[in-house]
Structure formats: structure tokens, C-alpha cells
C-alpha positions, 0 to 999 in steps of 0.5 A: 192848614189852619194851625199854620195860619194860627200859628203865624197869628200868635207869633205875628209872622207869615208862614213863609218865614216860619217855613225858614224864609222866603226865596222870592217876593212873587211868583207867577200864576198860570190860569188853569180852565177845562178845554172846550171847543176850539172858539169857546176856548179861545174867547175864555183865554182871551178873556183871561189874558185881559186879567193879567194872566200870562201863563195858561193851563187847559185840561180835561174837555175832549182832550184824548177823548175823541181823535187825534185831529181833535186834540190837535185842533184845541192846541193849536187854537190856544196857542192863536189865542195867546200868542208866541210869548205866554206859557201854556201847558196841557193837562190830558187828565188821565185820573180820569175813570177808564183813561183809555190810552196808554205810553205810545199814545202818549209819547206820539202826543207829546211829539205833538205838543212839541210843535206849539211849545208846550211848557208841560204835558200833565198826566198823560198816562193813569197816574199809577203807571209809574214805569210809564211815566219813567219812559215817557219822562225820560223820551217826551220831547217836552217835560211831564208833570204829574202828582195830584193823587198822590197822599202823604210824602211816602207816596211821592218817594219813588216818584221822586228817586226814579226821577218819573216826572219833570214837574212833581204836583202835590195839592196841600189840601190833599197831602196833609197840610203844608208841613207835608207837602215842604217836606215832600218839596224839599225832597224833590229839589234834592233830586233836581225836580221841579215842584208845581203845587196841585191848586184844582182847590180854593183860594185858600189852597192857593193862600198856601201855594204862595207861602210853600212856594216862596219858600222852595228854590224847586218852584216857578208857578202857583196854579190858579183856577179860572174864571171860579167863584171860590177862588176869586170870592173867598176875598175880602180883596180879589188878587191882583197881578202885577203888570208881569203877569206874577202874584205877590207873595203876603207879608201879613201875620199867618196867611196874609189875607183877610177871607170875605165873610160874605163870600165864604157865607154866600159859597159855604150856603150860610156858614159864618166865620168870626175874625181872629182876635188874635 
């Protein structure tokens, strides 16, 4: 990753172009926090709202973990939260340890999700269960994403051919970089599968997923953690959306953006960076 930033630095280029040029000029972010209970849930969501964020991700908490009622409960108040018009996406969070739950859990949740237009149901089932996630691909009333595990372009192949996802989610930081993950992106749109890049990260994943993502004609959304200190603090000027709700895509030399040297000081507890000369 950041030979790619020296490498858009030396040729004063953005990444999107050494990547062959980009697609789009911005691109929408979806706010991504862990469940909690349903009025905790709801202040948090609001809160966000109040960014500019119109897509929103909530995973993990007692999602799958407790009853059904349960479950249901936390979907419902999210989607009060920010009305009929945002996106909003279920993660189940099933890389968890000792996932309990296995296909007819979660094919029934789906027809549950159904109900509160749920733009993605993400890692329903232990992210291993490639046969599962075929079934429930194939027979989920709404699209399955999954993916964030995976390493290196060859594990994501069968996934890919045997169309097991709606929504394919390689994280760059874990992959093997950006050349890694373009070419597991452009493998996926050969195959009609749409990518979502993993961002559970900094924002120096998400400088990345900007630069992959205006690049691929596979792509709708970039992930962004939310409310998180080494994504928002990393910096020297904090993102901003756009009155739509959607991030710019960086035009500068490289990655585009000039780190916070006090902030990556104050996270990283002490060390200093020194701006390129080049």
C-alpha cells in the first residue's frame, strides 16, 4: 500500500489513474458501527445521520446471539431511526468464535430482513461454509455479502465462479495490497458480482477503497467506521460529504491526502512521521 502511494508521488499521479483511470468522481460511503440496544442504537444512528451519512451498517452486538425477537427488535428500531430513504445493511458477524447458527437460521433471518428493505445480509453463515453460502445466495430473499477473511486472489476464485455472494468483501489490508485486491475486483465483475471492500480498518484503508473503487465498474459503496478515532483523526483535514451523502474521490499525487502528523503521534502512542520530499 505504500509503494502505491510512492509510486503516485514519483509520477505525481493519483492512484486511480495508475490503476487504468477512474470510473466515477465520488462515491458513497455507508456508516459502519456494532449493534447495541435498541434506543442506544437509535441515538448513534441519529447521530450519524446528522454527518451527512445516508447509508448505514450495523453488526456483530447480540445480533444472532440471544432470540429471535431479539434480533428483530434492533432491525426494526434501526430502520425508525433513519427512515424509508437510507440504506441500511445487516452484518450477523458469523467469523465470530463458535458462530452457532447454520443455512436454515439464516435463510428464515433473511425472510426476516426482507421485511425492512435490507440492502445486504453479511456473513450469515461461518465464512468457510461455501456450499451454504451458494444455497442462501441463491434462495435469500435479499443479497449476501461475504468475504473479509479471505486472503489472496486465490481464495476468493471459487467464491467468485460459484457465484456464492451477491456482494464480494476483500479488505486491501488484508488481501495483499491494492494490485491484489484490482485483480480479485475485476475477476468479480467478469462474473456479474458486485465488490464491497472490507474497511473494519483506518482511514488509510479507506484512502485505498477510494482510489480501488473509482476504478471498478463492480462498485457502489466504500465502508466507513463510525464514530472512530483512527479513522476520522488520521487527517490533517477530517472528510466531508457531500450534500448526498457521497465522498469525493482524491485527485492529488498518490493517495491524495495529507496524514495528521499529530494524530497518527497521539494513535500510534509516540511515533513521528516525516512528509515526503518528493
Amino acid at each position: 500500500m505504500a509503494l502505491w502511494d510512492i509510486l503516485g508521488k514519483v509520477t505525481n499521479q493519483p492512484i486511480h489513474r495508475l490503476l487504468g483511470g477512474k470510473l466515477r468522481d465520488r462515491i458513497k460511503p455507508y456508516a459502519s458501527m456494532l449493534m447495541e440496544e435498541p434506543e442506544k442504537l437509535q441515538a448513534k444512528l441519529q447521530s450519524t445521520m446528522q454527518r451527512g451519512f445516508r447509508a448505514f451498517k450495523i453488526g456483530w452486538g447480540p445480533f444472532g446471539r440471544r432470540d429471535d425477537a431479539a434480533d428483530e427488535a434492533i432491525v426494526r428500531a434501526a430502520r425508525a431511526a433513519i427512515g424509508p430513504d437510507c440504506e441500511l445493511m445487516v452484518d450477523a458477524g458469523a467469523s465470530d468464535a463458535f458462530w452457532p447458527h447454520g443455512y436454515k437460521w439464516a435463510l428464515e433471518k433473511s425472510r426476516m430482513l426482507a421485511n425492512y428493505q435490507i440492502t445486504w445480509f453479511e456473513e450469515p453463515l461461518r465464512p468457510d461454509d461455501i456450499d451454504g453460502f451458494v444455497d442462501l445466495t441463491r434462495n435469500s430473499p435479499v443479497r449476501i455479502a461475504s468475504g473479509e477473511v479471505l486472503t489472496r486472489r486465490q481464495s476468493f476464485l471459487p467464491w467468485i465462479e460459484r457465484r456464492a455472494v451477491d456482494y464480494l468483501q476483500p479488505d486491501v489490508t488484508k488481501v495483499g495490497g491494492l494490485t491484489e485486491q484490482h485483480r480479485i475486483g475485476q475477476y468479480a465483475d467478469d462474473h456479474g458480482i458486485m465488490m464491497v471492500p472490507h474497511g473494519w480498518n483506518t482511514g488509510i484503508g479507506l484512502a485505498a477503497d477510494l482510489h480501488l473503487m473509482a476504478t471498478a465498474g463492480n462498485a457502489r459503496w466504500v465502508e466507513f467506521l463510525t464514530p472512530e478515532p483512527y479513522m476520522d483523526d488520521v487527517f490533517e483535514t477530517p472528510l466531508k460529504l457531500d450534500a448526498e451523502g457521497f465522498l469525493a474521490i482524491p485527485d492529488g499525487p498518490g493517495y491524495g491526502f495529507k496524514w495528521s502528523t499529530e494524530g497518527i503521534r497521539r494513535l500510534s502512542q509516540g511515533i513521528s512521521i516525516t512528509e515526503s520530499r518528493i
